[in-house]
C-alpha positions in Angstrom: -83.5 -78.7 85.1 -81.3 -78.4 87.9 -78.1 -75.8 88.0 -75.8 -78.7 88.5 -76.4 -80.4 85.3 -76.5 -77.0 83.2 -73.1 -75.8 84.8 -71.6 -79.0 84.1 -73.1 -79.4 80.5 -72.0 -76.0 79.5 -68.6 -76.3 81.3 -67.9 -80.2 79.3 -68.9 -78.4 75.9 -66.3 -75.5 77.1 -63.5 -77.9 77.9 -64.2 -80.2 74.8 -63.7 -77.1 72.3 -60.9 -75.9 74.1 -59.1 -79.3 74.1 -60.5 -80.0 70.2 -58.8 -76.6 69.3 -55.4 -77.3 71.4 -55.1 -80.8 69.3 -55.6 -79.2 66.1 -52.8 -76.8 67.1 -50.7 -79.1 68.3 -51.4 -81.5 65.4 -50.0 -79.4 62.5 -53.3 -81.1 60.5 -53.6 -78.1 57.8 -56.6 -76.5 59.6 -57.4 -73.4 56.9 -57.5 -69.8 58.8 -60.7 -69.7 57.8 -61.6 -73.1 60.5 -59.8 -71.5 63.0 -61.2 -67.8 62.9 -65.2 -70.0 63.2 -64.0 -72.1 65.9 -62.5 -69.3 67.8 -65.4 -67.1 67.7 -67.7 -70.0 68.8 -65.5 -70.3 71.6 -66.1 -66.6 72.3 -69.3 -66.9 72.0 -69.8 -70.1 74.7 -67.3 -68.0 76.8 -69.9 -65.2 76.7 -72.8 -67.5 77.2 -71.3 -68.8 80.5 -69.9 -65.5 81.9 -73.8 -64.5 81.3 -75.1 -68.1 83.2 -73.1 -67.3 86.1 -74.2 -63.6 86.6 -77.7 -64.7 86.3 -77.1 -67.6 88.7 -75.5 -65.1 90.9 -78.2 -62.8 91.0 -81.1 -65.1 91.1 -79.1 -66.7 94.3 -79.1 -63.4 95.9 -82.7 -63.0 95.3 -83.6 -66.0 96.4 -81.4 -65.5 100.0 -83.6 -62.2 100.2 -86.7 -63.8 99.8 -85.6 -66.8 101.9 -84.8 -64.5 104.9 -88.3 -62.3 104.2 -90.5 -65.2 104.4 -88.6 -67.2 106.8 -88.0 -69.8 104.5 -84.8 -71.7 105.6 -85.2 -74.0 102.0 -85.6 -71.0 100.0 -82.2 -69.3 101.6 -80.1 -72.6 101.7 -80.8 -73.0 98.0 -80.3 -69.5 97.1 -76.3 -69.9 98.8 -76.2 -72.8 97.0 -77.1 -71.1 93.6 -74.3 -68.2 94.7 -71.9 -70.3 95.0 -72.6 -72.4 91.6 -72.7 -69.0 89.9 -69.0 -68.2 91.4 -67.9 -71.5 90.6 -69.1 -70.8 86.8 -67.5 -67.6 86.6 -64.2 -68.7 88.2 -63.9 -71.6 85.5 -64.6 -69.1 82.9 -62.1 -66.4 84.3 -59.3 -69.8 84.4 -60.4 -70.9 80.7 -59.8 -67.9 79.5 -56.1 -67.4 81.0 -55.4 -70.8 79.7 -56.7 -69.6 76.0 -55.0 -66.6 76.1 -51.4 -68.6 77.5 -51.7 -66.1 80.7 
């Protein structure tokens, strides 16, 4: 599957949790602590998950250059940049999602 579509999958669920919980804050609707406590730590846990996808993406990008540049394989090391700089990307949005959670 390519990055792209993963990034921008796991990045829409992200946002759409985020914005769900900021309505229900906003909202006054009676959400019980015990909502709130589950939908925070599933936003943890999605936070985690793509702090974790974009290290991997950043390593395997890296790899890739190496090999790229070993073998002479100009594809190989244009895809590997490109898979650096979607794995920065993912951890930039992460890094801003969480200063927007946390009211930084």
């Amino acid at each position: 599957m390519d990055s792209k579509i993963i990034i921008g999958l796991v990045i829409g669920i992200a946002l759409g949790g985020f914005g769900g919980y900021a309505m229900g804050q906003s909202s006054g609707s009676g959400i019980s602590k015990d909502e709130i406590a589950k939908t925070e730590e599933m936003m943890k846990t999605a936070e985690a998950s793509m702090q974790e996808m974009g290290k991997q993406m950043l390593a395997s990008g890296t790899v890739m250059q190496e090999l790229g540049m070993k073998y002479n394989d100009e594809t190989l090391t244009s895809t590997g940049k490109d898979l650096v700089i979607l794995g920065e990307k993912s951890q930039k949005e992460t890094e801003k999602s969480n200063k927007m959670m946390m009211g930084e």
